[in-house]
DRENROTOR-720774 format. One record per residue (C-alpha): residue number from 0; residue in one letter; x, y, z negated. Coordinates in pm, whole numbers. Each point is the difference from the previous one (the first is absolute). Example, Ala and Ser with C-alpha at 12.3 -4.5 7.8 and 13.67 -1.06 7.14 Angstrom:
2
NODE   nr  rest      c1      c2      c3
NODE    0     A    1230    -450    -780
NODE    1     S     137     344      66
//
This chain:
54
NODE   nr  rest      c1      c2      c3
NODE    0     X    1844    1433    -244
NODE    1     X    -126      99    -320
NODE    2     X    -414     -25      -3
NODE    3     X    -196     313    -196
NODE    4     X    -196     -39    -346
NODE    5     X    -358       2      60
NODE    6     X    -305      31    -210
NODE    7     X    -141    -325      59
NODE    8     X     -49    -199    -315
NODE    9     X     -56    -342     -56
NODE   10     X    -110    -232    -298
NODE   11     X     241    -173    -182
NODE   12     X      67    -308     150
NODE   13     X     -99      67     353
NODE   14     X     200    -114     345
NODE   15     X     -22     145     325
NODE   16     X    -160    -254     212
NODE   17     X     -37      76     356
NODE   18     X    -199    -245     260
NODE   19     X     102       8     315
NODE   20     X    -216    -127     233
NODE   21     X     114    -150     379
NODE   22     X    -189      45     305
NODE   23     X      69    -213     315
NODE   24     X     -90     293     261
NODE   25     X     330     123    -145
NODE   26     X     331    -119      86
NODE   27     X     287    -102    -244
NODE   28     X     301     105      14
NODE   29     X     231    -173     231
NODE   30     X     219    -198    -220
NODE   31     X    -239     -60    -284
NODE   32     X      45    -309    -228
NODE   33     X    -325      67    -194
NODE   34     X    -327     -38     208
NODE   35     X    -294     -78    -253
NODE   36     X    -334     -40     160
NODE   37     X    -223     297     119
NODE   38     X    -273     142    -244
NODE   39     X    -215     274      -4
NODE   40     X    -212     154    -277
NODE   41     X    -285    -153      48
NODE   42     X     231    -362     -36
NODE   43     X    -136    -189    -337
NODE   44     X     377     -57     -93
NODE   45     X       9     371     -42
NODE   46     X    -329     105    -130
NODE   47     X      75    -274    -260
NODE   48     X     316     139    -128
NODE   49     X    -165     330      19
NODE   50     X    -279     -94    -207
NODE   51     X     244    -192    -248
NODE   52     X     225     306       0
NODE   53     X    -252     241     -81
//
């Protein structure tokens, strides 16, 4: 599977850094061997590395 160009540009330097965030009224997948502990947005663990991400 070959992805497409886009237009997006990006500084030099920069990383993709997605944040996934887990919620407990979700399941996980049966199977899983990584469960980290629920957060939400509003969770100071996130809105800090928000904050320090800018």
């Amino acid at each position: 599977m070959n992805a497409a160009p886009t237009a997006v540009m990006a500084f030099a330097g920069a990383c993709d850094c997605p944040m996934h965030i887990y919620d407990s009224r979700y399941p996980v997948a049966p199977g899983a061997k990584l469960r980290p502990a629920a957060a939400s947005v509003d969770d100071d663990r996130v809105a800090a590395w928000c904050r320090w991400s800018g």
